[in-house]
N, C-alpha and C positions, 0 to 999 in steps of 0.2 A: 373521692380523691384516689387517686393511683396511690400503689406503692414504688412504682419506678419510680426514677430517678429523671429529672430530665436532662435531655443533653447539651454538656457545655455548648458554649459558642465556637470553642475549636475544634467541638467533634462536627458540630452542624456547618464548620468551613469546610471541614474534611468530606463530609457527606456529601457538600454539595460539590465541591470541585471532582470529584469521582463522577458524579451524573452529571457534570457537565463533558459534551464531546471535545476531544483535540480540537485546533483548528490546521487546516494544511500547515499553513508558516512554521508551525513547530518541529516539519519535519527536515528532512538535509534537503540540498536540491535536486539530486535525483530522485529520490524517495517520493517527493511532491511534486517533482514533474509526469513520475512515473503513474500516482494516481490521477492524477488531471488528463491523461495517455489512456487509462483504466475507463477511466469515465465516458472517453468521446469512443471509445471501442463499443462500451455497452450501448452507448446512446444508438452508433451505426451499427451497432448486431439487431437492435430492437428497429431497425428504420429498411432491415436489410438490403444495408449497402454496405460498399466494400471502404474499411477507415483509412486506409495506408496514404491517399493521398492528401487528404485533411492534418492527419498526423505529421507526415511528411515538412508540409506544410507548419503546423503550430512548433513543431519539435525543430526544425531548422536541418533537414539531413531524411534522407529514403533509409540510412542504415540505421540511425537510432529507430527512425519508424516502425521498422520491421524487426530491430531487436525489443521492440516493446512489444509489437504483437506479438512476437513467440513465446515475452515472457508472461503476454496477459494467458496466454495456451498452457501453459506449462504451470501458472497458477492455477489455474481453471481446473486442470485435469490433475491438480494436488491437494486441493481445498476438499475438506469435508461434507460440503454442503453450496449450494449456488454462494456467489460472492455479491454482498450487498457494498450497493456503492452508493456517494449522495447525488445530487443532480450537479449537472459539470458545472453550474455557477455558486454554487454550494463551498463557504470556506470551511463548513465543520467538518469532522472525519467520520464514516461510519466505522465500527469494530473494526470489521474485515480491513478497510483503507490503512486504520492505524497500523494492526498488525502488518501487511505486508509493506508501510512506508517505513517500518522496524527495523524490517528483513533486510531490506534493498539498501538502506542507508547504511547496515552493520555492514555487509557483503561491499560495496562499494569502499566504505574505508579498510577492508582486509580481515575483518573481527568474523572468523569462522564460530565462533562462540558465541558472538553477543545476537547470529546470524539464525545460530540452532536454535537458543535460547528463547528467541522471539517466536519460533516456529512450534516450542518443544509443547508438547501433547496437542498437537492444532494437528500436525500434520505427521504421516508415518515416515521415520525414520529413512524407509527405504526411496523414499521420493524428494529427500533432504537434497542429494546430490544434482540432479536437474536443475532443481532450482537455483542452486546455489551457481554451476557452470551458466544458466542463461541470465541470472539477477549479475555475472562478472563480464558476461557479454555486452550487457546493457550499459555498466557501468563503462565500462573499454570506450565502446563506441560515444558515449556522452564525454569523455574524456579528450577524444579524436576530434570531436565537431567545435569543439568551443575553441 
């Protein structure tokens, strides 16, 4: 017999909703169209071909299209490490998806705070600000199309 203790049933609810992934839905709507935008990019980076007109297409507008792509660039080239995404029919979130469906959702409601915060030890300080001007780009123009 152990000497531990074992764990109540509200620690092992807590345990498990931790190891369970987000699902998209939980994120705002740009935040979750953004990573579904995330998705069909990598699928067409790995198929090399070019996304903007698929995107185009699914997102309803060339200009959100191509404020998505710059701001999948500008993740890309801010992320510490490649960005794992799930499969574009996939509703769970990987890390990466949650954290930047964080980002984009703070940034689009004006929360410069809730925006850093979601970013803060992810990503350096000095790359905060790109992000922040193309995740208001993105937002703008989804704002425009609808």
């Amino acid at each position: 017999m152990s000497d531990h203790p074992s764990p109540s049933a509200t620690a092992q609810t807590i345990i498990a909703a931790l190891a369970a992934p987000p699902r998209v839905e939980t994120l705002g709507p740009i935040g979750g169209r953004f990573v579904q935008a995330l998705r069909l990019i990598a699928l067409h980076e790995r198929m090399g071909r070019d996304p903007v007109p698929e995107l185009a297409v699914r997102m309803g507008s060339v200009e959100v299209a191509a404020k998505a792509l710059m701001l999948a660039h500008a993740v890309s080239a801010s992320w510490p490490e490649n960005i794992h995404v799930s499969r574009f029919c996939c509703r769970l979130l990987s890390h990466d998806e949650t954290t930047i469906g964080l980002f984009i959702d703070a940034a689009a409601s004006g929360d410069r705070l809730g925006f850093e915060a979601a970013l803060s030890g992810l990503v350096r300080a000095d790359r905060m600000p790109r992000l922040w001007e193309s995740t208001l780009a993105l937002a703008a123009a989804e704002m425009r199309a609808v």
